[in-house]
KOLTOR-67900 format. One record per residue (C-alpha): residue in three letters; x, y, z; chain. Coordinates in Angstrom, 1 decimal, always signed. Layout:
N
<node><residu>ala</residu><X>X</X><Y>Y</Y><Z>Z</Z><chaine>A</chaine></node>
...
END
This chain:
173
<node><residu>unk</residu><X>+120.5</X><Y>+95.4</Y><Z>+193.1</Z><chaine>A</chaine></node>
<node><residu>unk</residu><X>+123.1</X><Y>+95.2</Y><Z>+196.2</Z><chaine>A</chaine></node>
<node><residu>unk</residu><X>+126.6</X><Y>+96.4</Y><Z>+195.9</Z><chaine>A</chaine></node>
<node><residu>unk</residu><X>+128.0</X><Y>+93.2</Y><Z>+195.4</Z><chaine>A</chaine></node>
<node><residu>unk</residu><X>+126.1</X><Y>+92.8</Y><Z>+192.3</Z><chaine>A</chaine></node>
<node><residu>unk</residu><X>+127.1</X><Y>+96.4</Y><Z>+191.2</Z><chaine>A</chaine></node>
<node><residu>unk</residu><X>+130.9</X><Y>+95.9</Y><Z>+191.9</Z><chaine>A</chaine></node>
<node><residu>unk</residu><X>+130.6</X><Y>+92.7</Y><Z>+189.9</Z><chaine>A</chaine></node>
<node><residu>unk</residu><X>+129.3</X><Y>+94.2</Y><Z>+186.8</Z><chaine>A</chaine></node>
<node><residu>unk</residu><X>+131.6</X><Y>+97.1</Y><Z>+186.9</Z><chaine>A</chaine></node>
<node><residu>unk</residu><X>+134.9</X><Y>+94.9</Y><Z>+187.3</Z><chaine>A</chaine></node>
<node><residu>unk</residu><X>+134.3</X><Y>+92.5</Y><Z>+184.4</Z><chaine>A</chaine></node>
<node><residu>unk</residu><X>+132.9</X><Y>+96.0</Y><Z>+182.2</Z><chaine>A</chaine></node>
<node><residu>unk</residu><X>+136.4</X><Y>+97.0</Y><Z>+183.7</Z><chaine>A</chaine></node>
<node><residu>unk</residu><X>+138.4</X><Y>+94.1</Y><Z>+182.3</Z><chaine>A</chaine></node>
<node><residu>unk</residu><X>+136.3</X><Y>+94.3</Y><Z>+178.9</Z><chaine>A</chaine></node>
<node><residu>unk</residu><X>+137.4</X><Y>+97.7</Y><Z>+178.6</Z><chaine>A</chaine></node>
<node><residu>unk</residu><X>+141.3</X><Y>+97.0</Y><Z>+179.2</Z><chaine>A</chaine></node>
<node><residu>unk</residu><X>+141.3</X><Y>+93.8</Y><Z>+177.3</Z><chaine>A</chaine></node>
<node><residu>unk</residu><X>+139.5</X><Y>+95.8</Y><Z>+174.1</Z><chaine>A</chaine></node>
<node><residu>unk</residu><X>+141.3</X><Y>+98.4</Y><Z>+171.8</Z><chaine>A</chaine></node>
<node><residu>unk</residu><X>+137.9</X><Y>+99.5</Y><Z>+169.9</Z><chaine>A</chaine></node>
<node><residu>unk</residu><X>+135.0</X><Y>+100.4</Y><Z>+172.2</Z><chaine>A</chaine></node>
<node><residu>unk</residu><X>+131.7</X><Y>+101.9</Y><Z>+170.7</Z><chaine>A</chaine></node>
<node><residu>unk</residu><X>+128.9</X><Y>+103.4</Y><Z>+172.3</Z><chaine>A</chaine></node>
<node><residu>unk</residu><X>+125.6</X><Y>+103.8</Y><Z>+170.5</Z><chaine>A</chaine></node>
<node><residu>unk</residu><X>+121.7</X><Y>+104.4</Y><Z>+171.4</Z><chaine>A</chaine></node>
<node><residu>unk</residu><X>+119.4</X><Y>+101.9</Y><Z>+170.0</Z><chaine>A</chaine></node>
<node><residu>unk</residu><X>+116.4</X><Y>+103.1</Y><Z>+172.2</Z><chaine>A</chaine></node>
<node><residu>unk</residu><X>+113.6</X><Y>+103.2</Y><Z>+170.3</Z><chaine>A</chaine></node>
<node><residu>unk</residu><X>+114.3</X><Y>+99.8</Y><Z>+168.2</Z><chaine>A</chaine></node>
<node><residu>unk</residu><X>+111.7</X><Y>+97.1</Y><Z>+168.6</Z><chaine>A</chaine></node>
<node><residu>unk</residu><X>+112.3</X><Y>+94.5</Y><Z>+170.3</Z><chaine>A</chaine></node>
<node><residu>unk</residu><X>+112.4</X><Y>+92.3</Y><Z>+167.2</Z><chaine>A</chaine></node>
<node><residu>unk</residu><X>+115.0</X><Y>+94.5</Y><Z>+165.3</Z><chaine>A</chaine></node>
<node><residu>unk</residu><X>+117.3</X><Y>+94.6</Y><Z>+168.4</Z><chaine>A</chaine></node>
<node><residu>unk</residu><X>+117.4</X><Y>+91.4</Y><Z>+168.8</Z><chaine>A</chaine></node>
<node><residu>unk</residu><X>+117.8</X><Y>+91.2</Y><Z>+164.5</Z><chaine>A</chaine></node>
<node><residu>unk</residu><X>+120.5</X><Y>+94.0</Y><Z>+165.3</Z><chaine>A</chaine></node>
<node><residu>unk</residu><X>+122.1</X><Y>+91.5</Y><Z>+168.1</Z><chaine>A</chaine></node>
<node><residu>unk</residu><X>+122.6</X><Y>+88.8</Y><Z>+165.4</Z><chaine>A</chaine></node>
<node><residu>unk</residu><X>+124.7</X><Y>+91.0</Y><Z>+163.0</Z><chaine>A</chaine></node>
<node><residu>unk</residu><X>+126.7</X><Y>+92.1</Y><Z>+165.5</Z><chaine>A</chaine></node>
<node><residu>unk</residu><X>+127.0</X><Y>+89.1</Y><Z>+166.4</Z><chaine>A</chaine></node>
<node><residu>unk</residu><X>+127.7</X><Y>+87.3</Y><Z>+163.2</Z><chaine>A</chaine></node>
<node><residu>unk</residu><X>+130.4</X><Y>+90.1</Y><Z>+162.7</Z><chaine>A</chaine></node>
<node><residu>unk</residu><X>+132.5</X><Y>+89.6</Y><Z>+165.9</Z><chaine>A</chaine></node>
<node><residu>unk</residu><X>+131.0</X><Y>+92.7</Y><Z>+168.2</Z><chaine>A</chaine></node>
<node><residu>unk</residu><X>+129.6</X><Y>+92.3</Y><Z>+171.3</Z><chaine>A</chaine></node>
<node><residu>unk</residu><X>+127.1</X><Y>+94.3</Y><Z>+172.4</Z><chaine>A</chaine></node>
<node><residu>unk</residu><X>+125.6</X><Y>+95.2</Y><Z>+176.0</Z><chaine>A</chaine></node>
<node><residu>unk</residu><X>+123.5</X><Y>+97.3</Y><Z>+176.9</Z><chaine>A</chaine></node>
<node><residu>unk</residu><X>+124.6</X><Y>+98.7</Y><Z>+180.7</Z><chaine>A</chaine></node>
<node><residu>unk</residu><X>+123.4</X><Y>+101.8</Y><Z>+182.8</Z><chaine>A</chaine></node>
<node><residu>unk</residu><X>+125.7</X><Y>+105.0</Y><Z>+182.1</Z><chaine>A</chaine></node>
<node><residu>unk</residu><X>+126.6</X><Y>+105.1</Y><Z>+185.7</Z><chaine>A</chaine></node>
<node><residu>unk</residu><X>+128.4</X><Y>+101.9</Y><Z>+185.4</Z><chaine>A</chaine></node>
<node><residu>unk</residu><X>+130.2</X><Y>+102.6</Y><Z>+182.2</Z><chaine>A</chaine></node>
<node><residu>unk</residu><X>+131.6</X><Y>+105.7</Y><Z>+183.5</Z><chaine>A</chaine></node>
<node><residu>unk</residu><X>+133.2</X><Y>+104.1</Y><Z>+186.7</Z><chaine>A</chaine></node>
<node><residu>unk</residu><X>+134.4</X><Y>+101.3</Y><Z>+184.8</Z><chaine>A</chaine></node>
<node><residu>unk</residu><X>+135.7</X><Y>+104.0</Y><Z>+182.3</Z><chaine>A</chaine></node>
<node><residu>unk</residu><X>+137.0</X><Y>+105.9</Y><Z>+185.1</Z><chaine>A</chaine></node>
<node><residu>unk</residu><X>+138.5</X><Y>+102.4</Y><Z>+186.6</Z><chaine>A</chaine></node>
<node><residu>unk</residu><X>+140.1</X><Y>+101.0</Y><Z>+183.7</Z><chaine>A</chaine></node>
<node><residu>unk</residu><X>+143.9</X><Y>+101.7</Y><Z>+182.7</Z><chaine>A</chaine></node>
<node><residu>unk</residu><X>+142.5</X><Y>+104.2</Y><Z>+179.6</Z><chaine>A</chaine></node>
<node><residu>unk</residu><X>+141.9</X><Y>+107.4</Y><Z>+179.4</Z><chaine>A</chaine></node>
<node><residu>unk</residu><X>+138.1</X><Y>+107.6</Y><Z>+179.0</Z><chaine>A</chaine></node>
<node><residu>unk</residu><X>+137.5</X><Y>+110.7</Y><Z>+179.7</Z><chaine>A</chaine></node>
<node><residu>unk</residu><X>+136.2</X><Y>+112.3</Y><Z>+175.9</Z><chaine>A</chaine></node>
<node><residu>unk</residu><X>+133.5</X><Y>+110.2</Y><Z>+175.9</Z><chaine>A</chaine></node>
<node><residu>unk</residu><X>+131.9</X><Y>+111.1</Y><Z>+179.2</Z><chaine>A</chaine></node>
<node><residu>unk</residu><X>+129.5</X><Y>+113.4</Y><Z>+177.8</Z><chaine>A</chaine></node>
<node><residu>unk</residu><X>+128.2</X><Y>+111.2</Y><Z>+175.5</Z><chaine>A</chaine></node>
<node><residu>unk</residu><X>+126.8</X><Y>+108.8</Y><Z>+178.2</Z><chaine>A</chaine></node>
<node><residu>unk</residu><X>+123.0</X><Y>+110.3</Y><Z>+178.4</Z><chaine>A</chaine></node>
<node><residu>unk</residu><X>+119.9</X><Y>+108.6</Y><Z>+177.5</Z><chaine>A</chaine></node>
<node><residu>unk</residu><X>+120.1</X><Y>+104.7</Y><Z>+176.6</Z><chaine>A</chaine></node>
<node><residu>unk</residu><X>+123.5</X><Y>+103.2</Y><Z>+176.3</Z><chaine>A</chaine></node>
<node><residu>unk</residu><X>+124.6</X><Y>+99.7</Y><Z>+174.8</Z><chaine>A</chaine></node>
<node><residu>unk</residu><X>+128.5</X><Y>+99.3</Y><Z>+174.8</Z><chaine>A</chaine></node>
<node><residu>unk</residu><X>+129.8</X><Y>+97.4</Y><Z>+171.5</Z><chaine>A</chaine></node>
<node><residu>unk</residu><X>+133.1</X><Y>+95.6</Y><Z>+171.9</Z><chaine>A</chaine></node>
<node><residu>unk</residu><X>+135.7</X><Y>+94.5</Y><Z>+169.2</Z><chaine>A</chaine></node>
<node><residu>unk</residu><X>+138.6</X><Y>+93.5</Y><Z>+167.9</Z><chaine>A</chaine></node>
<node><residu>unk</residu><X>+137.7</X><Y>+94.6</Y><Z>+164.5</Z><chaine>A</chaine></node>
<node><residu>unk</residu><X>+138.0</X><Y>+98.4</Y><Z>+164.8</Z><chaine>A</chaine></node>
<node><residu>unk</residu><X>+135.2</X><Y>+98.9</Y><Z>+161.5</Z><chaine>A</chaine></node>
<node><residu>unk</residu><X>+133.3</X><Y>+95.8</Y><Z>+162.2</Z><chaine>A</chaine></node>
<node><residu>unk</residu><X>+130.8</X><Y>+98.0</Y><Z>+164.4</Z><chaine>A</chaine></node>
<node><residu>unk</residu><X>+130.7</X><Y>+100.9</Y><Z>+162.0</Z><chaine>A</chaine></node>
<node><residu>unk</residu><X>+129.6</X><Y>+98.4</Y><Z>+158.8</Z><chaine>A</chaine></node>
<node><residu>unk</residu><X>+127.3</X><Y>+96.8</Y><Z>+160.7</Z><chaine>A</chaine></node>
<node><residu>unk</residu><X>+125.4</X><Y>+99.9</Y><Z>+162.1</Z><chaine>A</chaine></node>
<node><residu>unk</residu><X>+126.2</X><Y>+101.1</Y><Z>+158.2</Z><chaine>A</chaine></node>
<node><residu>unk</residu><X>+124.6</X><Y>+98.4</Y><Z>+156.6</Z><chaine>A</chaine></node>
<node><residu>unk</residu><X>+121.3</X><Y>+98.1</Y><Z>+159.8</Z><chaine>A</chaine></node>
<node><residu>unk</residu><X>+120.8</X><Y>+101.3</Y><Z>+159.3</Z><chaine>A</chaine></node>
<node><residu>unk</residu><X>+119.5</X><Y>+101.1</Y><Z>+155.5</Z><chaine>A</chaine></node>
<node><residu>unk</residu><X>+116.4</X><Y>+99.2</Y><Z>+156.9</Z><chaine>A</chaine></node>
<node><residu>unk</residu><X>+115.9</X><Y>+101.6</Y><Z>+160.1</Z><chaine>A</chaine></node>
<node><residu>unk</residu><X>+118.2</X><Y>+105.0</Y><Z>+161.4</Z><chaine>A</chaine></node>
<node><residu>unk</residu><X>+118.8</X><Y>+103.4</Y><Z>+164.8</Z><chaine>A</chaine></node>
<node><residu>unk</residu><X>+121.0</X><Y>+102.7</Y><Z>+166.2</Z><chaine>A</chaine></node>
<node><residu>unk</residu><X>+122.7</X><Y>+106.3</Y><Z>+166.5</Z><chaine>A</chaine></node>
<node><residu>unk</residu><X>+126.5</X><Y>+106.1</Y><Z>+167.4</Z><chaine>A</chaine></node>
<node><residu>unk</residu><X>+127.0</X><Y>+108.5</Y><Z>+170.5</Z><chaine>A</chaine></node>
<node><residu>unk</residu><X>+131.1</X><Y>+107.9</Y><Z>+170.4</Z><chaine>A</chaine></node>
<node><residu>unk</residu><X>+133.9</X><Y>+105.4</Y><Z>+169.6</Z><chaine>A</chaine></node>
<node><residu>unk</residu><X>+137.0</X><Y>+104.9</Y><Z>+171.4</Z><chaine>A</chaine></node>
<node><residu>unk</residu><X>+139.8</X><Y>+103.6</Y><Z>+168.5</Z><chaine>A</chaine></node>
<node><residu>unk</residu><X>+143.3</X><Y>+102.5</Y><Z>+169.5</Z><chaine>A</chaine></node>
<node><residu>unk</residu><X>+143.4</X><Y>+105.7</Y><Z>+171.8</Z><chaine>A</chaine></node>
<node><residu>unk</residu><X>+141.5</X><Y>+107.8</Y><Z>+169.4</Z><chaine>A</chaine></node>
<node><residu>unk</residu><X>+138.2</X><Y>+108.9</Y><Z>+170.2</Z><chaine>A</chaine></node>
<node><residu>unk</residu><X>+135.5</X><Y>+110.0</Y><Z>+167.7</Z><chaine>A</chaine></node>
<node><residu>unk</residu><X>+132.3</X><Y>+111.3</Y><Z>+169.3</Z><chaine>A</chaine></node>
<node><residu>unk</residu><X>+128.8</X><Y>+112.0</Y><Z>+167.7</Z><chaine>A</chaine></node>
<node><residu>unk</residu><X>+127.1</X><Y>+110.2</Y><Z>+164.4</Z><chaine>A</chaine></node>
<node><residu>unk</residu><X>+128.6</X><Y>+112.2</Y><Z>+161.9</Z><chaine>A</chaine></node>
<node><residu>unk</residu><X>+131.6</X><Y>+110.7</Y><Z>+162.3</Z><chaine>A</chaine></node>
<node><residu>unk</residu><X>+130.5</X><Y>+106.5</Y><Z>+161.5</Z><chaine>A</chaine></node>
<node><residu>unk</residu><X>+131.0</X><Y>+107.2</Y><Z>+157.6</Z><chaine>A</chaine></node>
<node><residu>unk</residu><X>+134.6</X><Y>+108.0</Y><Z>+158.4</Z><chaine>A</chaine></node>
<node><residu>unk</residu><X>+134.8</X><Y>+104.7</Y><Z>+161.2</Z><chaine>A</chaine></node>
<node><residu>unk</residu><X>+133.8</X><Y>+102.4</Y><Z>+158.1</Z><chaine>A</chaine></node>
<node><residu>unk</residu><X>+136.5</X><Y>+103.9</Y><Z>+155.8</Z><chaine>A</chaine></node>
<node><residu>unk</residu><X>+139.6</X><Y>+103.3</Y><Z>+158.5</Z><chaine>A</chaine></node>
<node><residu>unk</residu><X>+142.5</X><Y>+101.3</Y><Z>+157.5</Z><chaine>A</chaine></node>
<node><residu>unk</residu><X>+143.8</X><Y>+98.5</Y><Z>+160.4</Z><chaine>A</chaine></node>
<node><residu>unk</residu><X>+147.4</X><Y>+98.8</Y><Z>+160.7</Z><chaine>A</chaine></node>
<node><residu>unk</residu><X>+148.0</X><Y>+95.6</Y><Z>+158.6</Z><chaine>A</chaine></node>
<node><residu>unk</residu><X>+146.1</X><Y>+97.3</Y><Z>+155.8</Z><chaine>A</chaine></node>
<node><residu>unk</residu><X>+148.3</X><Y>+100.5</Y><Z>+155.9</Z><chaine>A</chaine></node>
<node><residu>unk</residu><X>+151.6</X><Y>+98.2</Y><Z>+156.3</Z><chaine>A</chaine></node>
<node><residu>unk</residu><X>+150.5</X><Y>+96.6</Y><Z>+152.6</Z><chaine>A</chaine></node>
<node><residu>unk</residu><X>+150.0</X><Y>+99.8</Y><Z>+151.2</Z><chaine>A</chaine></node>
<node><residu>unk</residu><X>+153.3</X><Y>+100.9</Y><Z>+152.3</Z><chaine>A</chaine></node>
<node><residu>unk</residu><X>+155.2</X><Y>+97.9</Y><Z>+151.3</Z><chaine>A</chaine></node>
<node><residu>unk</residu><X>+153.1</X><Y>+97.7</Y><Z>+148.0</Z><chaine>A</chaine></node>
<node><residu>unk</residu><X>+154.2</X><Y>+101.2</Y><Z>+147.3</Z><chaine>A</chaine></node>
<node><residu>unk</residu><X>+157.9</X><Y>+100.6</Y><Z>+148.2</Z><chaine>A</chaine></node>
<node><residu>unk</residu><X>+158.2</X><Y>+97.5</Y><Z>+146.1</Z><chaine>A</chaine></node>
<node><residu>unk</residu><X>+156.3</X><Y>+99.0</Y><Z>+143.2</Z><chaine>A</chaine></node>
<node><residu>unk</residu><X>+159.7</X><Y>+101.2</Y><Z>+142.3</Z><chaine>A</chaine></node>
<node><residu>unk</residu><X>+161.9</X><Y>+98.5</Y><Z>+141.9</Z><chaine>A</chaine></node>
<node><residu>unk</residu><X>+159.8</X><Y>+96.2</Y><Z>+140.5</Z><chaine>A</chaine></node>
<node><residu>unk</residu><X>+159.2</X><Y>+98.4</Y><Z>+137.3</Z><chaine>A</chaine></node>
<node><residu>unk</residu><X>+162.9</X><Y>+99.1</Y><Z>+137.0</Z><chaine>A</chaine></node>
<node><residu>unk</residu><X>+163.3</X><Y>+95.4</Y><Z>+137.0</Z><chaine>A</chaine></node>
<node><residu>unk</residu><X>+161.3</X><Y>+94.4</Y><Z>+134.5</Z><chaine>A</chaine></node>
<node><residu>unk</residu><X>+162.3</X><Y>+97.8</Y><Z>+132.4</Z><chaine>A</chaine></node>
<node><residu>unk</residu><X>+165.9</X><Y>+96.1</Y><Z>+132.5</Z><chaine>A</chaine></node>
<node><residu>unk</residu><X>+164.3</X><Y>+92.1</Y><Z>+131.7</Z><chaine>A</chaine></node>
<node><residu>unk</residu><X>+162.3</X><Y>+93.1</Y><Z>+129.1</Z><chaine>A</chaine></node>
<node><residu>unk</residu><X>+164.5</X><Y>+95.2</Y><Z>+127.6</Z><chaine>A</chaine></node>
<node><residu>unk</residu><X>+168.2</X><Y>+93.2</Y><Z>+127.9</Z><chaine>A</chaine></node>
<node><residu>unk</residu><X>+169.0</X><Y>+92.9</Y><Z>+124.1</Z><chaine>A</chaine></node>
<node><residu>unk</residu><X>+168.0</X><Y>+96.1</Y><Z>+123.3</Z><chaine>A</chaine></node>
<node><residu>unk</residu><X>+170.6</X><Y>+97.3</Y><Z>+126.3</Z><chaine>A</chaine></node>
<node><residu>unk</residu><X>+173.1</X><Y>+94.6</Y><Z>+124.9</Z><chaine>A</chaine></node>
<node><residu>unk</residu><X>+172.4</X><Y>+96.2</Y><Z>+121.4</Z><chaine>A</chaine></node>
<node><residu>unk</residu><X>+172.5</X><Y>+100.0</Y><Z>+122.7</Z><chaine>A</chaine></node>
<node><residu>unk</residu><X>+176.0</X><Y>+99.2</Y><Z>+124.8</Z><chaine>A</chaine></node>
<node><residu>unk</residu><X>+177.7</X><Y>+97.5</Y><Z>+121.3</Z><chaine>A</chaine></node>
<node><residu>unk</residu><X>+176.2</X><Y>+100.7</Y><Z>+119.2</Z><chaine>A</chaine></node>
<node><residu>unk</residu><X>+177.8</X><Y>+102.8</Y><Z>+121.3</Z><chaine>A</chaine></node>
<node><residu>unk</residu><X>+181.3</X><Y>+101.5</Y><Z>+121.8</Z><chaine>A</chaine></node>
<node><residu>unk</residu><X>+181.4</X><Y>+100.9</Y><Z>+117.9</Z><chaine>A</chaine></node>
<node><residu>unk</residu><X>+180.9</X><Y>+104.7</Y><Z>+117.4</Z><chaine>A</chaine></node>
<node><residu>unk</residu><X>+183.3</X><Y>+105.3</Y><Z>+119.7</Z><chaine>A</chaine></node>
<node><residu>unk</residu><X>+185.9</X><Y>+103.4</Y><Z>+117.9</Z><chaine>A</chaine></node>
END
């Protein structure tokens, strides 16, 4: 492969990586051809792309791009396929759920919104994250759930109100 070539793949793995919040690295060596290809298809069917690059070239394109990489350096040994998405759990279910039928592919490290979680041991805690819209509900949810029981306390209970108010301002007089 000439230089040219090399630069080539290392700029657009460049742009991929600055255009893409959630970056996941995982080793499927040791997968049949068949079930890669099988393991292709669901990521593709859930919105990740995945590529399978040399470890030299992720790490200058890591080292290239306008984030800070550098946590997941050590992680880029052995076979290396780069998942890409805008989903930030979309990888970790689908390795989750490809995984009940084989224990490849092994995640090696994730690179979240600035947050990086390295090893295997932490994909059980990638499928349980909450996106930012997700926590914004909850939050709002929560907020309006308040006030929306003291409003219906007060509509369902106007005459008895009414009644306690004129029970107490008789006694009174």
């Amino acid at each position: 492969m000439k230089r040219e070539e090399k630069n080539e793949i290392i700029n657009s793995l460049v742009a991929k990586l600055n255009a893409t919040s959630n970056i996941y690295i995982t080793d499927s060596s040791g997968l049949s051809a068949a079930n890669t290809n099988k393991l292709r298809r669901e990521f593709f069917k859930n919105g990740v792309e995945m590529q399978v690059i040399k470890n030299t070239f992720i790490k200058r394109a890591m080292e290239a791009s306008d984030k800070d990489y550098s946590e997941m350096f050590p992680a880029l040994i052995g076979n290396s396929a780069v998942l890409f998405s805008e989903n930030m759990k979309a990888p970790a279910l689908t390795i989750k759920a490809f995984r009940k039928k084989t224990d490849k592919p092994q995640l090696k490290a994730a690179y979240i919104d600035s947050d990086v979680f390295i090893g295997d041991n932490n994909l059980e805690a990638l499928t349980l994250l909450k996106s930012r819209d997700e926590l914004v509900g909850e939050i709002v949810g929560l907020l309006q759930s308040p006030a929306k029981n003291v409003l219906s306390a007060l509509l369902s209970g106007k005459n008895t109100i009414g009644g306690l108010i004129k029970t107490l301002q008789d006694k009174n007089n």
